[in-house]
C-alpha positions as a printed Julia matrix, in Angstrom:
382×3 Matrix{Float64}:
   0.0     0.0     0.0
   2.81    2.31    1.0
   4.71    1.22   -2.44
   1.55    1.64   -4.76
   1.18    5.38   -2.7
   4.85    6.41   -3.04
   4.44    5.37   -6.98
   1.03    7.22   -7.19
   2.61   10.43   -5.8
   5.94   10.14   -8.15
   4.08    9.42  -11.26
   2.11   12.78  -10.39
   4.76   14.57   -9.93
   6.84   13.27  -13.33
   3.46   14.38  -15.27
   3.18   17.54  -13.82
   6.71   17.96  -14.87
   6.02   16.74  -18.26
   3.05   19.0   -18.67
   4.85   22.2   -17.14
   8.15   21.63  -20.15
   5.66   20.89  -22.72
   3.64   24.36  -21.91
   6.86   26.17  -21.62
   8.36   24.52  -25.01
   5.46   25.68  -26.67
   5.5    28.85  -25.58
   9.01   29.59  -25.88
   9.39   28.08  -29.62
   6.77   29.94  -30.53
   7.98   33.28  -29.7
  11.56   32.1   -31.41
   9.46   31.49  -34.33
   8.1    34.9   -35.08
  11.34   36.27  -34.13
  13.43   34.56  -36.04
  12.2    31.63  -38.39
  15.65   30.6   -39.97
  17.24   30.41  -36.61
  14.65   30.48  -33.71
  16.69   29.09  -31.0
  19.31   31.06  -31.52
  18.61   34.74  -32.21
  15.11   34.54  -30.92
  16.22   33.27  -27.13
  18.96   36.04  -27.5
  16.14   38.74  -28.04
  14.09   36.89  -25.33
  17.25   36.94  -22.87
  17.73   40.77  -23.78
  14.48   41.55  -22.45
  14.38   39.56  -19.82
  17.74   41.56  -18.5
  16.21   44.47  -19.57
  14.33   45.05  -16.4
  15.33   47.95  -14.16
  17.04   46.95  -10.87
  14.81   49.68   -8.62
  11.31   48.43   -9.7
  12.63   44.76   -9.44
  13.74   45.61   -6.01
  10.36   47.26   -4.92
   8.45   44.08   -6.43
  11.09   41.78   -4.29
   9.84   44.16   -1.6
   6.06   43.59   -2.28
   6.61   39.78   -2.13
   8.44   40.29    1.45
   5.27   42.23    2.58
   2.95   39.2     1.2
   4.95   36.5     3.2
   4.85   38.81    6.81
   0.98   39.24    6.07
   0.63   35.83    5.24
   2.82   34.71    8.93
   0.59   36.87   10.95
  -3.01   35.82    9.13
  -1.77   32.19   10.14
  -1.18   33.22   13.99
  -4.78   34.38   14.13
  -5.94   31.42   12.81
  -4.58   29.13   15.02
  -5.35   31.5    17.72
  -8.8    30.09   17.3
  -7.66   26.65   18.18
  -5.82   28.17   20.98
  -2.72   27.1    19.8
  -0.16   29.27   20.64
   3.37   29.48   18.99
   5.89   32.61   18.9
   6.23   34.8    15.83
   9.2    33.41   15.08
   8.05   29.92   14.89
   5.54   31.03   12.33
   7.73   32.46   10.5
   9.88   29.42   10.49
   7.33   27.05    9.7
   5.79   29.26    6.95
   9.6    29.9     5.03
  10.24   26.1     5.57
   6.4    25.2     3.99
   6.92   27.57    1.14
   9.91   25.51   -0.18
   8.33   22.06    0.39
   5.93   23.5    -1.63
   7.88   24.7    -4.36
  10.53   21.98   -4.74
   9.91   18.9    -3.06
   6.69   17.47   -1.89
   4.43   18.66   -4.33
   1.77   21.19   -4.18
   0.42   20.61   -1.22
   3.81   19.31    0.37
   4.35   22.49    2.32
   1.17   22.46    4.27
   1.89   18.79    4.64
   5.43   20.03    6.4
   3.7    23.17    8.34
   0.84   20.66    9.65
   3.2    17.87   10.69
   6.01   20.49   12.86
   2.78   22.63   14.48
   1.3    18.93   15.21
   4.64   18.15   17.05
   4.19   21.69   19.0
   0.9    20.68   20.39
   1.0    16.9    21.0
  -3.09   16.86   22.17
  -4.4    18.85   18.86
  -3.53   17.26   16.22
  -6.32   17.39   14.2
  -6.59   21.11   14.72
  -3.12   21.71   14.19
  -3.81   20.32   10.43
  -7.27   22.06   10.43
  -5.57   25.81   10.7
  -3.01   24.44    7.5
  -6.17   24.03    5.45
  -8.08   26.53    6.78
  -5.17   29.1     6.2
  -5.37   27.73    2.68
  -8.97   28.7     2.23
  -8.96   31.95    3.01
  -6.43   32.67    1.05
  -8.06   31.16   -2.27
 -11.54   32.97   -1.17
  -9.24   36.18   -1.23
  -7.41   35.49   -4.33
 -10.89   34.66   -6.14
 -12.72   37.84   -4.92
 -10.71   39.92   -5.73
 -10.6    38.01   -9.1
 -14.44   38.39   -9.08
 -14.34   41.73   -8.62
 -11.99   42.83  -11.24
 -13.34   40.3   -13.59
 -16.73   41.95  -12.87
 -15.91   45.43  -13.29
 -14.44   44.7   -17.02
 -16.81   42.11  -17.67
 -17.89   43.65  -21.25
 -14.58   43.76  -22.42
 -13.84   40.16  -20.96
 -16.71   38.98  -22.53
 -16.74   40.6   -26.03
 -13.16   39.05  -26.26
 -12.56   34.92  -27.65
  -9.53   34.86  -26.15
 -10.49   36.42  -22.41
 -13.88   35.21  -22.25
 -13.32   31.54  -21.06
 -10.81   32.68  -18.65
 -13.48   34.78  -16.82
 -16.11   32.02  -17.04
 -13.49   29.92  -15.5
 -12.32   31.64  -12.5
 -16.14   32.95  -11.91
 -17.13   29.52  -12.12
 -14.56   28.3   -10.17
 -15.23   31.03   -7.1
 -18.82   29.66   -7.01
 -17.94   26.04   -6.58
 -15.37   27.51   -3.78
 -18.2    29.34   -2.35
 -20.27   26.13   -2.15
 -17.92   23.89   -0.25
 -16.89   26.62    2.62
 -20.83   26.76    3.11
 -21.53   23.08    3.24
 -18.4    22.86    5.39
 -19.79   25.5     8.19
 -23.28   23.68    7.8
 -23.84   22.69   11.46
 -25.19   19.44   10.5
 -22.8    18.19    8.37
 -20.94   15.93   10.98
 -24.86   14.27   11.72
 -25.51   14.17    8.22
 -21.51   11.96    7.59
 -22.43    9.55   10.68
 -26.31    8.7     9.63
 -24.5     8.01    6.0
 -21.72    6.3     7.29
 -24.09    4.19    9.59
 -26.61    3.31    6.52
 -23.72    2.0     4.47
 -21.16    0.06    6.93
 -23.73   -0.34    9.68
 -26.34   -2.21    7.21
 -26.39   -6.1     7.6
 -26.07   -7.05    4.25
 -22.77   -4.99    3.87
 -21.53   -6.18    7.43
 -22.32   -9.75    6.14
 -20.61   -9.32    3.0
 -17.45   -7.53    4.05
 -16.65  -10.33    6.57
 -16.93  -13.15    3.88
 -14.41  -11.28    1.37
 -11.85  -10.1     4.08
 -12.97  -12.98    6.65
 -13.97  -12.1    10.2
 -10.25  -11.42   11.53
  -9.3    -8.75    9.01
 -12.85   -7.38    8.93
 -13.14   -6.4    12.19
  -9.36   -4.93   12.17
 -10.34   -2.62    9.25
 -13.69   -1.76   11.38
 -11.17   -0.3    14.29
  -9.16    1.32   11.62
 -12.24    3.24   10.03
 -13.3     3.61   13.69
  -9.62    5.63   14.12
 -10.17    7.63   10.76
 -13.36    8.7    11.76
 -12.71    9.97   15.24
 -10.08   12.2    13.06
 -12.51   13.35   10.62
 -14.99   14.03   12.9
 -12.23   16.42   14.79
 -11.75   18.2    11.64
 -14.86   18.66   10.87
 -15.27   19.99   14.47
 -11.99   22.39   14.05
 -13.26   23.17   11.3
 -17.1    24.87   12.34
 -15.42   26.25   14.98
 -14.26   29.21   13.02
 -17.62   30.02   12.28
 -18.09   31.0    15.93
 -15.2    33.26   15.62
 -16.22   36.43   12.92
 -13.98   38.4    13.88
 -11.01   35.96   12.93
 -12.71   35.25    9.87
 -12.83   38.87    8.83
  -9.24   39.83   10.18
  -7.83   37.09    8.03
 -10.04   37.74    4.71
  -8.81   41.16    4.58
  -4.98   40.29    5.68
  -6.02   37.9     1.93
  -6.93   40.95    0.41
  -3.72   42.66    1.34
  -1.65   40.06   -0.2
  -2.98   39.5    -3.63
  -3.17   42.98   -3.85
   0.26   43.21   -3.14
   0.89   40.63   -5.48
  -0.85   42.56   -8.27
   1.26   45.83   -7.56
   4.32   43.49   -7.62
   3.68   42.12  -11.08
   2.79   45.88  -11.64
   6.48   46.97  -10.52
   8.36   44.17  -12.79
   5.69   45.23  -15.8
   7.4    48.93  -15.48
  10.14   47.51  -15.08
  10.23   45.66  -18.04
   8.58   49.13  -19.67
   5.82   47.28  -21.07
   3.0    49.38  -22.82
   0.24   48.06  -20.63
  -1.98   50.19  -18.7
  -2.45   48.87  -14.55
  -6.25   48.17  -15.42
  -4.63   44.64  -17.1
  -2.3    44.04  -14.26
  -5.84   44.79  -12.25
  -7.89   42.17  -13.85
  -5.84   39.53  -15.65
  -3.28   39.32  -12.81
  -5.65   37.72   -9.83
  -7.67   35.72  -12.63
  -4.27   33.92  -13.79
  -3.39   33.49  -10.42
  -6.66   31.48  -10.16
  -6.19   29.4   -12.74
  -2.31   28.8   -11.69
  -3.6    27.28   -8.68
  -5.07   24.04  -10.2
  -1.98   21.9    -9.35
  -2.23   20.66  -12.86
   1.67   21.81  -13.09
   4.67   22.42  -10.94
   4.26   25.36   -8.87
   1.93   26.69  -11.81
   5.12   26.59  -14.21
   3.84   26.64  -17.47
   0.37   27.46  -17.22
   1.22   31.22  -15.65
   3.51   31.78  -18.84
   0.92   31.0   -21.23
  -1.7    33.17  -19.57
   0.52   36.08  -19.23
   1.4    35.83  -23.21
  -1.85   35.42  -24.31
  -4.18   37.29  -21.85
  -1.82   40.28  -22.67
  -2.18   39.84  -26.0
  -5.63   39.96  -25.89
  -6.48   42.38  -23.85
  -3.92   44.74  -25.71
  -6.32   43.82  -28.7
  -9.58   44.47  -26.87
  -8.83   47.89  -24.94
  -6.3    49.24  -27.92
  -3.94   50.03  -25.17
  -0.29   49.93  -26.07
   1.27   50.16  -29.31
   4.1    47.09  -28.73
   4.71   44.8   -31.89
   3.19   41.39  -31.01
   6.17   39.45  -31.16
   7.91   42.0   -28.36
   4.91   42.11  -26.19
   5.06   38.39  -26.39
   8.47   38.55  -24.54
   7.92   40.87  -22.34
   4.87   39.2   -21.28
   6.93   35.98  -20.73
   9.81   38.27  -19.14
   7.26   39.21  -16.44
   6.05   35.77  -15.64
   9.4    34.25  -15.46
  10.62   37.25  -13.09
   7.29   37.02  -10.97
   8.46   33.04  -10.62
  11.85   33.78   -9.78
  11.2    36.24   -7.12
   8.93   33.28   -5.52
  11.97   30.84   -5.87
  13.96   33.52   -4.5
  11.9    32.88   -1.5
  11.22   29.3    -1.41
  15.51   29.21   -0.98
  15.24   31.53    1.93
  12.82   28.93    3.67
  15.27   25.84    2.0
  17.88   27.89    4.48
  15.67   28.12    7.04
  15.19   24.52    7.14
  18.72   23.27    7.26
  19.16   24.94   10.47
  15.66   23.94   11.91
  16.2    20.35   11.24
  18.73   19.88   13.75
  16.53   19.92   16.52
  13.36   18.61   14.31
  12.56   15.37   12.62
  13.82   15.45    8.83
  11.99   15.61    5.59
  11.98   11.62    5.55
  10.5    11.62    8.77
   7.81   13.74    8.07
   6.48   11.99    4.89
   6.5     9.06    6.25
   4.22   10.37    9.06
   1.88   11.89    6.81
   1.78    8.47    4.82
């Protein structure tokens, strides 16, 4: 089981991988292409590389500086939450866990390896709440997609006509709207009060029934049935924590408020970031784009469908600037150029979040002395 688990979680990761060069060939050969048919990988990456070292060194700085200024906001919105499960660690703790989560995330684990990380070393803080320890990881999570996607919303909203009068930009905002409503849904079924009644009558009608009793015991026999009885006894006792955890931030507004608008701050910050490296890359955009089409790609990006987004960003950038250069008639950059400066910001909005995820790599190597290692940890969370 462990084996077919460990493959399972590999052979996600290699397609991810796959998926994320693919995009990124695409895109790049592409651009090389317009640039320069006869010799596309040649003097087409050397235009690419020109503008990608084009970018002034002050507005790069001050979008490395809007980045710091999402990961202190994003430290204390996580103390609040776990606050709530009056679980109490210092601020530099937090800060520790979130540096060392945001490069499991990035390089290692997977997508959702870093909250896998945080979860596991808060767990180990608070040795009688588990369950809630995990809960704040995920709930911490939430909030911060309900943020991203409003303010998506919002934007999306407020340029809808344009958005939808354009092929290109239309499906995107169908997407992320649609996505923010299925969002939307779960957080309301999960504060639904009876929703740990409603698991156990369901969970009682299908395991508890005779006929499935009866038939369970003759296909496993009576020795391992019972043993997986105790072990869905165990998992359930969990869930049903988490589930408690869980509703138990509905009895705390003001939490809930505090930490939606600490959201807000960040992906706003994140917009003005992509804004800085955008002037900094003196690309003929007005912010309205950087407004709208930023928050919606980060939307999209965070379908783990590739590596940290890799891939999937890059194209969105290229071709929702593209379009919506088309649709407003803002700008009066040659395709091919905005095409590479578009790329150049996505790239540079990736590296500044590497640049990051290597802080917290540093962070780690220090904190492990004292703390169980990355080994350890997956093989907990298996």
């Amino acid at each position: 089981m462990e084996v077919n688990g460990l493959m399972r979680k590999h052979l996600g990761l290699l397609l991810r991988t796959v998926v994320s060069v693919g995009i990124l060939y695409y895109l790049f050969n592409s651009i090389f292409q317009k640039e320069s048919p006869e010799h596309p990988w040649t003097e087409g990456s050397a235009k690419l590389w020109a503008t990608f070292c084009s970018v002034d060194p002050l507005w790069l700085g001050a979008a490395v500086l809007c980045f710091l200024v999402i990961c202190v906001v994003n430290i204390i919105r996580w103390q609040i939450i776990l606050r709530v499960q009056d679980i109490r660690i210092s601020l530099k703790r937090a800060a520790e866990l979130f540096f060392i989560g945001h490069f499991f995330n990035s390089f290692m684990l997977g997508a959702t390896g870093g909250d896998v990380v945080k979860a596991y070393y808060v767990a180990q803080e608070t040795h009688h709440k588990k369950a809630e320890a995990v809960m704040t990881v995920i709930i911490d999570r939430l909030i911060g997609l309900v943020g991203l996607f409003a303010v998506a919303a919002v934007m999306l909203l407020l340029n809808l006509r344009v958005l939808l009068n354009n092929d290109s930009l239309r499906p995107m905002a169908i997407a992320v709207l649609s996505l923010l409503a299925v969002l939307l849904i779960c957080l309301f079924v999960g504060f639904w009060p009876g929703l740990g009644r409603a698991l156990h009558r369901w969970r009682e009608r299908v395991f508890g029934a005779r006929p499935v009793s009866v038939v369970l015991t003759r296909l496993l026999g009576e020795g391992r049935s019972d043993r997986w009885r105790g072990r869905f006894a165990k998992v359930r006792e969990q869930v049903k924590k988490m589930i408690g955890a869980y509703q138990a931030y509905a009895g705390h507004k003001p939490a809930l408020v505090k930490t939606f608008l600490l959201a807000l701050v960040t992906h706003l910050s994140l917009i003005l970031s992509a804004l800085c490296i955008g002037n900094g890359l003196h690309i003929a955009v007005a912010p309205q784009y950087y407004l709208v089409m930023v928050p919606a790609i980060n939307c999209i990006a965070a379908i783990p469908i590739t590596i940290g987004g890799l891939g999937v960003r890059e194209g969105l950038f290229v071709e929702s600037m593209v379009a919506f250069v088309g649709a407003t008639g803002l700008g009066a950059t040659t395709e091919v150029l905005l095409r590479q400066q578009a790329l150049s910001l996505s790239l540079l909005c990736f590296a500044i979040m590497v640049f990051f995820s290597i802080i917290g790599g540093v962070v780690y190597l220090f904190f492990e002395r004292t703390h169980p290692s990355a080994a350890q940890v997956a093989a907990e969370a298996e």
